[in-house]
VEXPAVO-221421 format. One line per field, with one value per residue: x, y, z of N, C-alpha, C, O in turn. Coordinates in steps of 0.001 Angstrom, whole numbers. Example, Ala and Ser with C-alpha at 12.3 -4.5 7.8 and 13.67 -1.06 7.14 Angstrom:
% residues 2
n_X (13190:12850);
n_Y (-5690:-2250);
n_Z (7800:7080);
ca_X (12300:13670);
ca_Y (-4500:-1060);
ca_Z (7800:7140);
c_X (13200:12900);
c_Y (-3300:30);
c_Z (7800:7870);
o_X (14236:13409);
o_Y (-3319:1138);
o_Z (8465:8039);
END
This chain:
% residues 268
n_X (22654:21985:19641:18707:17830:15272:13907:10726:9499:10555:8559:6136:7718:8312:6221:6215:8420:6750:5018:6766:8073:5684:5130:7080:6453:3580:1282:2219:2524:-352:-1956:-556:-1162:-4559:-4796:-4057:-6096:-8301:-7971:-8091:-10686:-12082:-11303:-12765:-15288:-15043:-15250:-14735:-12154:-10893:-9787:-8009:-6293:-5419:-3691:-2136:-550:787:3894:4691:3662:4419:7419:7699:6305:8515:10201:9694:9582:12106:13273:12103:12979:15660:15093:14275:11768:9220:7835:5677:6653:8382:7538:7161:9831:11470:10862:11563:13951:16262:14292:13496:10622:9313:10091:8898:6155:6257:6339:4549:2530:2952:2244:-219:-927:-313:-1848:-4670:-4684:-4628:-7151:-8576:-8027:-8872:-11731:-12677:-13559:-15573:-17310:-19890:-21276:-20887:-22780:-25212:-26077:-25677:-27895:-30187:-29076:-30253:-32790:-33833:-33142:-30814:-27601:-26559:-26560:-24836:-21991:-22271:-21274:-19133:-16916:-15180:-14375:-12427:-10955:-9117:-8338:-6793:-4771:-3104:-2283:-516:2589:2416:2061:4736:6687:6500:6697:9057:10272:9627:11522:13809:14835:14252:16163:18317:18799:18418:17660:14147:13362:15644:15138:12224:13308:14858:13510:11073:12720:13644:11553:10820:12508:12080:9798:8204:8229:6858:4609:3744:3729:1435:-806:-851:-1573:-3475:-5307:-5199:-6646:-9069:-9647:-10220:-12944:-14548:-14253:-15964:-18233:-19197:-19707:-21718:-23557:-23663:-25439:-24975:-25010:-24992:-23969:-22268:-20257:-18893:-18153:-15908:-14298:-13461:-11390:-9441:-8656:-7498:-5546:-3993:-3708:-1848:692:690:1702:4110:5626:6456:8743:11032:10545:11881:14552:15558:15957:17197:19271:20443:20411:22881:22443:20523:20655:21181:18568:16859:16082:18016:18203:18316:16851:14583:13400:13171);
n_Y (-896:2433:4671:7031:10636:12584:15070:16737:17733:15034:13168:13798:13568:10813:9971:11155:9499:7505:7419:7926:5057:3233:3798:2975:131:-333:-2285:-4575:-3458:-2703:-5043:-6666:-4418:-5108:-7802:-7309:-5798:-7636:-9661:-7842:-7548:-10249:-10409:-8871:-10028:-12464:-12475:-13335:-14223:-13426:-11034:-11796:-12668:-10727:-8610:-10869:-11962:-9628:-8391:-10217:-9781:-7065:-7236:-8497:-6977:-4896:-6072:-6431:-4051:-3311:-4880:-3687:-1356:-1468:-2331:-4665:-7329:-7498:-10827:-13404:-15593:-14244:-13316:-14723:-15337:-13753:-14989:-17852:-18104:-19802:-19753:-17452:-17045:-18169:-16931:-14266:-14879:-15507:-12794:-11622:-12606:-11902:-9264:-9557:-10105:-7539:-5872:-6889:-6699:-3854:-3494:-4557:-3037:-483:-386:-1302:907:1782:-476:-762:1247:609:-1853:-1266:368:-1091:-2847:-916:-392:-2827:-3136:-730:-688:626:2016:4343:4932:2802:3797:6044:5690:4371:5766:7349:4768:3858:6175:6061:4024:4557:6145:4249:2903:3594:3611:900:739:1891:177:-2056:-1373:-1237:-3350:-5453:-5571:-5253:-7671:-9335:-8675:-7940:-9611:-8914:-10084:-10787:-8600:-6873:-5665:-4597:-2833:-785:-13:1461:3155:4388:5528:7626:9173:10319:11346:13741:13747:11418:12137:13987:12426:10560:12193:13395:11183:10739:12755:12468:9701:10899:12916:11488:10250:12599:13650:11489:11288:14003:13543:11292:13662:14819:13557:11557:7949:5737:2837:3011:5101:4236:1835:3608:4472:2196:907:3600:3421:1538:2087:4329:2754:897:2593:4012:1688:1588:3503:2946:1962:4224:5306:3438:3487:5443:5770:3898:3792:2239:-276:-1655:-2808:-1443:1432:2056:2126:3777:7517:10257:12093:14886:15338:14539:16513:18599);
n_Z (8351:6651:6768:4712:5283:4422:2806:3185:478:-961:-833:-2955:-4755:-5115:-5843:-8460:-9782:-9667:-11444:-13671:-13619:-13947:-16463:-18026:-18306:-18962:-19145:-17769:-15147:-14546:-14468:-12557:-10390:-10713:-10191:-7448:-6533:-6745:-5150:-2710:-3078:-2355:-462:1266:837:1777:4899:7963:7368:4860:6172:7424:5465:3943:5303:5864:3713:2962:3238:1315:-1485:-979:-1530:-3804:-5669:-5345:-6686:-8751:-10195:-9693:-11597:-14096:-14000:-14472:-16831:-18148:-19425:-17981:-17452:-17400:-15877:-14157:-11737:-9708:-8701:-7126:-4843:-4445:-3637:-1161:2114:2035:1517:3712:5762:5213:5383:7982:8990:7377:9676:11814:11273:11011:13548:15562:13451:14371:16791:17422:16454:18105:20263:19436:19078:21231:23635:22804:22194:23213:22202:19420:19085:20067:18032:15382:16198:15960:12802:12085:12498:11506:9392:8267:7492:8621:11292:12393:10845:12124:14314:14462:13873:15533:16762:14354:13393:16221:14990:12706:13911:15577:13555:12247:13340:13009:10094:9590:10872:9460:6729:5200:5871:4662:2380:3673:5030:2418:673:1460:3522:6952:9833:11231:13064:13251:10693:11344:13086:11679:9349:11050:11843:9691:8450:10421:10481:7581:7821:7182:4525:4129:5068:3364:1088:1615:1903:-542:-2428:-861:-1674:-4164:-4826:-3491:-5671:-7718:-7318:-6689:-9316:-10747:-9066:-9821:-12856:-12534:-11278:-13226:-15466:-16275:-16730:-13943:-13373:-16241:-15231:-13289:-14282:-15864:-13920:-12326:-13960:-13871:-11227:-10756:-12441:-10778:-8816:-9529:-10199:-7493:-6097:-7973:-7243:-4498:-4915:-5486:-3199:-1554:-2486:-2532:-248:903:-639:-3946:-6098:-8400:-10831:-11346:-11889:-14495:-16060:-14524:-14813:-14438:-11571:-11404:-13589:-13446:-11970:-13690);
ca_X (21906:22002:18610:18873:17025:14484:12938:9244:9380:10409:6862:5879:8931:7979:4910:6384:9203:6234:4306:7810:7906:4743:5347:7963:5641:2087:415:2728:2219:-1486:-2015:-403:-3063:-5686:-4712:-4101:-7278:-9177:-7041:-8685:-12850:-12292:-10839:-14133:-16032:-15245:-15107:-13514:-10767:-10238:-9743:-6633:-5498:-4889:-2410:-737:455:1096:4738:5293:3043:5456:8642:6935:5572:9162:11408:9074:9782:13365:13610:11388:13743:16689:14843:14105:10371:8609:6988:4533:7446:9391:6954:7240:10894:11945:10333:12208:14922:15842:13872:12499:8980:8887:10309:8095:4900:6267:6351:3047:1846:2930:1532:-2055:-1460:28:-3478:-5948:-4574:-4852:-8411:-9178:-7637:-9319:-13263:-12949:-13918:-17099:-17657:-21562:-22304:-21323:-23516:-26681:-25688:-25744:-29211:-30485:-29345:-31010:-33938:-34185:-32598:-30287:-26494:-26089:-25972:-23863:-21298:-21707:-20839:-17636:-16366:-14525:-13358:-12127:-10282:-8658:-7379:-5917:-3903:-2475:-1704:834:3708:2661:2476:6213:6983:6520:6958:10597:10814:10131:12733:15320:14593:14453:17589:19487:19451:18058:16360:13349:13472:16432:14596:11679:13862:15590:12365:10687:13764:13877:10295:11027:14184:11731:8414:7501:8860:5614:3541:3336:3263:30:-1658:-781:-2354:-5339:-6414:-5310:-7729:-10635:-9865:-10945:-14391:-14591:-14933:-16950:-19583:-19508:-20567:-22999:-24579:-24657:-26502:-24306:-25355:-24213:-22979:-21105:-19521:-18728:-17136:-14798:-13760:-12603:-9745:-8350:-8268:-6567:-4094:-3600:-2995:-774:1392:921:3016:5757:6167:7083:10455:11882:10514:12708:15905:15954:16219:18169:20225:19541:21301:24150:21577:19021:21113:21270:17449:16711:16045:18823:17344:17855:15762:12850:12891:12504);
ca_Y (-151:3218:5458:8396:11802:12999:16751:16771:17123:13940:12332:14166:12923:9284:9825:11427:8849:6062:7536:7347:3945:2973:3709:2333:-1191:129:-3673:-5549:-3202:-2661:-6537:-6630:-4263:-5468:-8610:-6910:-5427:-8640:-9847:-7063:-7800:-11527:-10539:-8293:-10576:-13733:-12000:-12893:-15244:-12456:-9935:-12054:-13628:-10097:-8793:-12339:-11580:-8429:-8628:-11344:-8792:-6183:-7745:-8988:-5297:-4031:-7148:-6456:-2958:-3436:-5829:-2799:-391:-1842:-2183:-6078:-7090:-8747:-11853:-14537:-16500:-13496:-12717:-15605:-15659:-13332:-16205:-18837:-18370:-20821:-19489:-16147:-17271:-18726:-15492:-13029:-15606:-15208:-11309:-11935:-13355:-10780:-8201:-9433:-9925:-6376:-5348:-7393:-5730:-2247:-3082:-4339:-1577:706:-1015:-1964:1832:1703:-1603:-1036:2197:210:-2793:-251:1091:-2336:-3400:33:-871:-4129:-2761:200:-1418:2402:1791:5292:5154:2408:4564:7273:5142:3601:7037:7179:3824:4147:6904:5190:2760:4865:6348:3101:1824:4790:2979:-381:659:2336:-834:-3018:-297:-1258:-4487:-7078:-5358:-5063:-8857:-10175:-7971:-7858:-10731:-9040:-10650:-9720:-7753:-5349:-5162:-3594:-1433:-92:261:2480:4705:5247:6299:8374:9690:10777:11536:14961:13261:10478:12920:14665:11547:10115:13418:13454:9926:10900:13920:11953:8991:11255:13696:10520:9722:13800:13757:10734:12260:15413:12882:11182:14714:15952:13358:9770:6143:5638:2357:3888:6271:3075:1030:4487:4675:828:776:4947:3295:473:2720:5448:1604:804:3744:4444:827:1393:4539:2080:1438:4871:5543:2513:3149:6780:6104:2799:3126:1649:-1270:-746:-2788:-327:2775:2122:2077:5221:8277:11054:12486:16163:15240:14628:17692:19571);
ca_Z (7343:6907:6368:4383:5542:3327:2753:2607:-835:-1436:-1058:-4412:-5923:-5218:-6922:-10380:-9881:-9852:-12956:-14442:-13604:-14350:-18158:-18475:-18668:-17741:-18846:-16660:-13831:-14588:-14334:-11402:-9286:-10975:-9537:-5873:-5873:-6762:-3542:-1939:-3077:-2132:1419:1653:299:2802:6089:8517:6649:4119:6397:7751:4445:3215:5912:5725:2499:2603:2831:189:-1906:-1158:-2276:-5528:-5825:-5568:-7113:-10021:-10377:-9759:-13344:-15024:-13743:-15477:-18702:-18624:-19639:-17034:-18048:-15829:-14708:-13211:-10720:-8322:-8487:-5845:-3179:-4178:-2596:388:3396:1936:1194:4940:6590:4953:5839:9510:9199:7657:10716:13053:11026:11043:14633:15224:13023:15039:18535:16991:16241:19169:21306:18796:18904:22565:24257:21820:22056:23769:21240:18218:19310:20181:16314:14684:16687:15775:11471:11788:13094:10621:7592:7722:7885:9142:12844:12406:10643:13398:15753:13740:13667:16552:16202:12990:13598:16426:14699:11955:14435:16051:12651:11458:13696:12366:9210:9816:11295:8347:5477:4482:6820:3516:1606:3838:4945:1302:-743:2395:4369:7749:10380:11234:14411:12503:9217:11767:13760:10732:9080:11475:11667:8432:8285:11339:9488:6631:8252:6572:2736:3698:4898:1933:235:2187:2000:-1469:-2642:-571:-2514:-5328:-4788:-3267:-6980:-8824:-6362:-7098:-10834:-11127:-8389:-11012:-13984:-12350:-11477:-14708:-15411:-17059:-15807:-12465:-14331:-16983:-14448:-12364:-15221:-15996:-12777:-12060:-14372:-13057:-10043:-11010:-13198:-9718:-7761:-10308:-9923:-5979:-6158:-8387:-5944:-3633:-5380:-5621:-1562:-645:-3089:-2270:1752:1749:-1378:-5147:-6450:-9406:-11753:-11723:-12371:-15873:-15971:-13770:-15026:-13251:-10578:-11791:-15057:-13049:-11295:-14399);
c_X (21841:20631:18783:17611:16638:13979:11678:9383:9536:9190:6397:6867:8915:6842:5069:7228:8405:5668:5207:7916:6881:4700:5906:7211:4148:1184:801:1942:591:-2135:-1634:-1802:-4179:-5612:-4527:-5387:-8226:-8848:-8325:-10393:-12504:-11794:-11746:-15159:-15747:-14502:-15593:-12214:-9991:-9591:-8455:-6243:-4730:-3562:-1591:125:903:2966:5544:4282:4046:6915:8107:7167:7323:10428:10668:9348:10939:14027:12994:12256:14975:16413:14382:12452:10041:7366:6542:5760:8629:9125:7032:9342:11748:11417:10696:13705:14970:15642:12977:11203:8538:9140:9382:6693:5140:6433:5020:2019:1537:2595:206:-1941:-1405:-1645:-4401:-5825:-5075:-6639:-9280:-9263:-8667:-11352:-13500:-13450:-15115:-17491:-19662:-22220:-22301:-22170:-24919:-26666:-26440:-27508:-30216:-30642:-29997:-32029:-34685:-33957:-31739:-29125:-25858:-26032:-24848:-22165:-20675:-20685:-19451:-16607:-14788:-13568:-12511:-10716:-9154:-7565:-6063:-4747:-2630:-1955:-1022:2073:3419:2738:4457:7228:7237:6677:7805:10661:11089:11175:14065:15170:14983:15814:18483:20058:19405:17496:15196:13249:14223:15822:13090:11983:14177:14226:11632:11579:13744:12913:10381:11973:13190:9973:7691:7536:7140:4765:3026:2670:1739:-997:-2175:-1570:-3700:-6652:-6604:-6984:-9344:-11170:-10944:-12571:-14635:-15463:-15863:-18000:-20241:-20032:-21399:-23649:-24774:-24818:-26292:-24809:-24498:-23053:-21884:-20382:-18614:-17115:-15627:-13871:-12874:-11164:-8728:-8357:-7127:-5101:-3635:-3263:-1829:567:1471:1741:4000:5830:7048:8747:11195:11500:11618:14265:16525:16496:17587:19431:19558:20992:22030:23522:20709:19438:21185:19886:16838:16830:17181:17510:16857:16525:14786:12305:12443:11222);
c_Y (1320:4220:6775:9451:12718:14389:16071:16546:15954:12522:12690:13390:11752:9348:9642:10321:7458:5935:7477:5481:2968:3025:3363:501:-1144:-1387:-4646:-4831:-3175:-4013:-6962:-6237:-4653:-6616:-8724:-6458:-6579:-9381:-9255:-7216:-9120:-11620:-9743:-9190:-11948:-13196:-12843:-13362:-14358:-11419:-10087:-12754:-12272:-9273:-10202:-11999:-10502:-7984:-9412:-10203:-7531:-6034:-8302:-8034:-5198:-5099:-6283:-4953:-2490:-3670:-4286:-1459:-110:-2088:-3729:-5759:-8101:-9823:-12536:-14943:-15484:-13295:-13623:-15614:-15193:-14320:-17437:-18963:-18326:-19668:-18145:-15853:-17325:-17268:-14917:-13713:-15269:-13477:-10940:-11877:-12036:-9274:-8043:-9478:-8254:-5594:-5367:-6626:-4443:-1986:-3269:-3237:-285:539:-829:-719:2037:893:-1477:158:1648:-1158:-2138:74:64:-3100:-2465:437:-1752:-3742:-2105:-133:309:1849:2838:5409:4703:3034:5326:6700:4745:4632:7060:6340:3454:5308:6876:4373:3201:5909:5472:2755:2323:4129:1770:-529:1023:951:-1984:-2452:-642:-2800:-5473:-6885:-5978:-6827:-9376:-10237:-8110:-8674:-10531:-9609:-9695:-8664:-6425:-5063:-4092:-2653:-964:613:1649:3464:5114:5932:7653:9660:10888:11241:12586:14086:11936:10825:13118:13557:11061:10864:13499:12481:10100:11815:13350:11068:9708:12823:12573:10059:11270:13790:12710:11134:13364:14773:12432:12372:15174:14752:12255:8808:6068:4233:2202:4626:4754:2035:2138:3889:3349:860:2388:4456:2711:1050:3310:3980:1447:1277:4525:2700:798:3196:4186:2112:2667:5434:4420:3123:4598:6874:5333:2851:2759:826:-995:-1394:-2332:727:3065:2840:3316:6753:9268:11881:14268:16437:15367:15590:18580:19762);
c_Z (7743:6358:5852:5062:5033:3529:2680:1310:-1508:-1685:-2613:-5179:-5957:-6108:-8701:-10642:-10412:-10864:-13836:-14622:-14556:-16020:-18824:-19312:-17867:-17939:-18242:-15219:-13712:-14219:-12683:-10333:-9184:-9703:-7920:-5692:-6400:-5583:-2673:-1752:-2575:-683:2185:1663:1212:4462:6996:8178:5791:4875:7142:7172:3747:3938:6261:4632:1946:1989:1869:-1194:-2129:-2070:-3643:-6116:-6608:-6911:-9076:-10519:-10473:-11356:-14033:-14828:-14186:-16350:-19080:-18327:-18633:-17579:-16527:-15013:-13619:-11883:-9375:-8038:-7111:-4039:-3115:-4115:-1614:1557:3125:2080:3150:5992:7123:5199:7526:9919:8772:9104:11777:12633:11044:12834:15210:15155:13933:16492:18369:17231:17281:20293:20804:19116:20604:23664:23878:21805:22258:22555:19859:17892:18980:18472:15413:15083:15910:13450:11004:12207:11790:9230:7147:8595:8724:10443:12987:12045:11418:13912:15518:13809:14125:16717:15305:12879:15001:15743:13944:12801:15073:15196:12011:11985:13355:11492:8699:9980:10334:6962:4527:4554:5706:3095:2140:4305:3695:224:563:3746:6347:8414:10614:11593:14021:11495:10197:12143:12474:10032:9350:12046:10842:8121:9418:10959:8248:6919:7481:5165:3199:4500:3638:888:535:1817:344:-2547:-2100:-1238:-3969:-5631:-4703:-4538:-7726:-8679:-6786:-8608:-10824:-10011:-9586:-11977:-13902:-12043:-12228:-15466:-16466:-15579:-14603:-12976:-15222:-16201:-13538:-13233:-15884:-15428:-12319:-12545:-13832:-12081:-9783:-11347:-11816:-8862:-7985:-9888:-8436:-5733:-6361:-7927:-4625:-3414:-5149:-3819:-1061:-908:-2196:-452:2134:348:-3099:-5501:-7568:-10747:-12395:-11941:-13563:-16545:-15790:-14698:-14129:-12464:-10859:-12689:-14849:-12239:-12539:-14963);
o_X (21676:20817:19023:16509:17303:13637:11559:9409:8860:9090:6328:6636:9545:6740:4648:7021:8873:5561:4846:7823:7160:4149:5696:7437:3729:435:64:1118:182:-3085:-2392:-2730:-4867:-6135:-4723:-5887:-9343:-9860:-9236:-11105:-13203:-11849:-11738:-15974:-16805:-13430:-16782:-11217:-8760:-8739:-7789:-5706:-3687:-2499:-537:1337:1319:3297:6752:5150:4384:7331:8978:8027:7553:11220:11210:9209:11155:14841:13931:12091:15449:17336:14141:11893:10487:6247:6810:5914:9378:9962:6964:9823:12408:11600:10418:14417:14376:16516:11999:10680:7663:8337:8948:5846:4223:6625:4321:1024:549:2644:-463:-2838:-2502:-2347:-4967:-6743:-5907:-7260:-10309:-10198:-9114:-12038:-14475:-13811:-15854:-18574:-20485:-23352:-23219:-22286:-25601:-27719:-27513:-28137:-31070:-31528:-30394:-32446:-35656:-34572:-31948:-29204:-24885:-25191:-23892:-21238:-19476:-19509:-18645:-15424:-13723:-12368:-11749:-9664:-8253:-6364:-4911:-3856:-1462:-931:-673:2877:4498:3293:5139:8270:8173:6788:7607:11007:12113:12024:14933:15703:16082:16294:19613:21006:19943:16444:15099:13069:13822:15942:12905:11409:13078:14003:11496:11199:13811:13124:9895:11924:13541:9155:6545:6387:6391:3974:2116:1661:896:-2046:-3337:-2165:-4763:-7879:-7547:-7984:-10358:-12202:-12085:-13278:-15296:-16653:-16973:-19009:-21382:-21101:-22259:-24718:-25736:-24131:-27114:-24909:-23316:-21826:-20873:-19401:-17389:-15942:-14570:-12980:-11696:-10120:-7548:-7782:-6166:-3999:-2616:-2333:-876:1416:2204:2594:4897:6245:7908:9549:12223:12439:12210:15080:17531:17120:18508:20366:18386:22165:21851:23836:20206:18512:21259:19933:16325:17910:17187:16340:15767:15612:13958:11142:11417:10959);
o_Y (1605:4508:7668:8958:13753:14688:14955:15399:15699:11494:11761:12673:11294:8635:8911:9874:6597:4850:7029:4864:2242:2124:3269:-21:-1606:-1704:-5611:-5365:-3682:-3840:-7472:-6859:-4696:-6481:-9727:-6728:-6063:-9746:-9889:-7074:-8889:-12591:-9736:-9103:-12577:-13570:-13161:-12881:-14347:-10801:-9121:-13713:-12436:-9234:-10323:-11793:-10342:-7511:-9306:-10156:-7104:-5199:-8200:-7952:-5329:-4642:-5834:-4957:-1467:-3026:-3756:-542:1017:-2207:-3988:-4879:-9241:-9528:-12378:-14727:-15849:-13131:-13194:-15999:-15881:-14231:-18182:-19874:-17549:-18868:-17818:-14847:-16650:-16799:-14790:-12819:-14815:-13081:-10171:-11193:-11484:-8304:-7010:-8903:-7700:-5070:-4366:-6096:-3969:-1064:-2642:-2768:611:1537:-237:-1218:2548:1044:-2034:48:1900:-1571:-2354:-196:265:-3767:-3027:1036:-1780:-4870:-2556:175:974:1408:2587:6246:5339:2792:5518:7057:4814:4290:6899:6595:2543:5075:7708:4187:2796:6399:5861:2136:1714:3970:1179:-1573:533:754:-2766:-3267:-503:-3486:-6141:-7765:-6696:-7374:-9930:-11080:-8525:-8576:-11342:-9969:-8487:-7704:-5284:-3863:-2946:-1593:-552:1802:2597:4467:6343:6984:8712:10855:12057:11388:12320:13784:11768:9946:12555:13628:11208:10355:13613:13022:9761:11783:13523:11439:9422:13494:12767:9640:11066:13872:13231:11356:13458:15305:12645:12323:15924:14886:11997:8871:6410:4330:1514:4894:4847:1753:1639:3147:3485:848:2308:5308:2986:758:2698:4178:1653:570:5498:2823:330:3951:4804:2210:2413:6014:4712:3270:4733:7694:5582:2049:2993:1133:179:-837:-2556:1431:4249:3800:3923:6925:8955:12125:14812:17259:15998:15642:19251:20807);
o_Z (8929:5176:6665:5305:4989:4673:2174:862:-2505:-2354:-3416:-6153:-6911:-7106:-9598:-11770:-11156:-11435:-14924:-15684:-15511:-16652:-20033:-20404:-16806:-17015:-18043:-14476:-12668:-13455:-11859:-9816:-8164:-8598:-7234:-4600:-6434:-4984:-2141:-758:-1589:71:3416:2582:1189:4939:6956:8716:5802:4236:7513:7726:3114:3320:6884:4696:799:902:1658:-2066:-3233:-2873:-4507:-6993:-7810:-7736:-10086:-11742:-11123:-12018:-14630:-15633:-14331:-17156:-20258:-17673:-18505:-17999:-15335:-13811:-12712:-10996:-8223:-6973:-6331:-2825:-2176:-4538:-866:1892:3797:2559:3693:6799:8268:5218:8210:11068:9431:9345:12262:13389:11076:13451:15291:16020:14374:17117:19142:17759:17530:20941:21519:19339:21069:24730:24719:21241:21533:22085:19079:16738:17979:17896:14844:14262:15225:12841:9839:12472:11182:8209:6133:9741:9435:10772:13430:12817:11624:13974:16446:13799:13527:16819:15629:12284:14891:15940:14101:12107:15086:15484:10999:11066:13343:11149:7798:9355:10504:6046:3319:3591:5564:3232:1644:3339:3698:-533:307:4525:7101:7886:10399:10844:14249:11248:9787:11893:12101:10259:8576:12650:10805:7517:9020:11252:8088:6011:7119:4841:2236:4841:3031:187:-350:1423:-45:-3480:-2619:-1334:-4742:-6245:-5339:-4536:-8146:-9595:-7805:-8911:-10935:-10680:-10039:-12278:-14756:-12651:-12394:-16479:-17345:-14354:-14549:-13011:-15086:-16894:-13458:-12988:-16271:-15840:-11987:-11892:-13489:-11404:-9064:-10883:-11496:-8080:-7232:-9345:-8260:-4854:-5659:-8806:-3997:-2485:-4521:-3274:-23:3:-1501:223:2913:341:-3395:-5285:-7892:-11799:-13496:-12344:-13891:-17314:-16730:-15263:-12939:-12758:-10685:-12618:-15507:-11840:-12433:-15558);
END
């Protein structure tokens, strides 16, 4: 496999590439996130089982993500039964469950490595919330750790970024679908900078304006119920981003060119 080598700019250009996408069939893909971020409250919501049911499936998640974006990319409508299809074929499902695996473990080390220097101040923290009924020490104290972690988890996310793909369309094992993986991210590091950076101002624009409505002075409710579905839509569309970050590094298949917008077009 060969990794292409991206400009910075190309993080932006995954983005417009994904809001292209995204319109192409915004109630398939919309359906979709919804359905990832109900994933997401029910792996909050039964802690600690959730919190390693949702990196299990991350990679079978992924390849869905992109298989599904692939069909929408060539112009076919995605219906219910399309969506499982990319996992039944022999051995795929079982793979990407064992790349699963070693990604929650991967996770769980990170967090321990990351918790384990704080371990006694975020105890004192937690004694200190239960005491007071005030989450805020606790917080303090997470800080550190927290920040931690999200450092540790930039090469694991690198690490597993590409890995389903090139595994599922291309017949890697695992071990090369990682190496390749985190070269190619390595290969393109500034291009998902930008992108990261880019999604973050995005997301913390949308927490932005709805702060501004509740202060001038709408239902925290109403502001609440807005906000659910722009999230959903900006999930939506930070997914089928996915597709043109992979095609653009590793390639794009000769089905989806039809589909595709030219690349100049979308610069203008």
């Amino acid at each position: 496999m060969q990794a292409a080598s991206l400009p910075a700019t190309s993080g932006w250009q995954w983005i417009r590439e994904g809001l292209q996408l995204f319109r192409k069939q915004p109630l398939a893909m919309f359906t979709w996130a919804m359905l990832i971020s109900l994933l997401v409250v029910f792996a909050a919501l039964t802690l600690p089982i959730g919190a390693l049911l949702l990196p299990l499936l991350m990679p079978i998640i992924t390849v869905t993500t992109l298989s599904a974006c692939k069909h929408v990319v060539a112009g076919r409508m995605m219906l219910p039964s399309m969506w499982p299809k990319p996992l039944l074929r022999p051995g795929i499902f079982k793979k990407l469950l064992l790349m699963g695996v070693l990604y929650t473990v991967f996770c769980i080390a990170a967090e321990v490595v990351a918790v384990l220097p704080f371990a006694n101040d975020v105890m004192e923290a937690m004694n200190v919330a239960n005491t007071a009924q005030d989450v805020t020490p606790l917080l303090l104290a997470m800080r550190k750790p927290m920040f931690l972690f999200g450092v540790l988890y930039v090469p694991i996310a690198a690490l597993f970024w590409h890995a389903p793909v090139l595994v599922a369309w291309h017949g890697l094992r695992m071990m090369q679908a990682l190496f390749f993986s985190i070269v190619a991210c390595w290969r393109c590091k500034w291009a998902f900078l930008v992108y990261g950076v880019a999604w973050a101002f995005i997301f913390m624009f949308i927490d932005l304006v709805a702060g501004l409505l509740v202060t001038a002075g709408l239902p925290g409710t109403l502001v609440d119920s807005i906000q659910a579905p722009i999230n959903i839509i900006a999930a939506a569309v930070l997914y089928c981003s996915f597709y043109p970050a992979y095609t653009s590094v590793f390639g794009i298949d000769d089905d989806a060119h039809a589909g595709l917008d030219h690349r100049d077009s979308a610069h203008a």
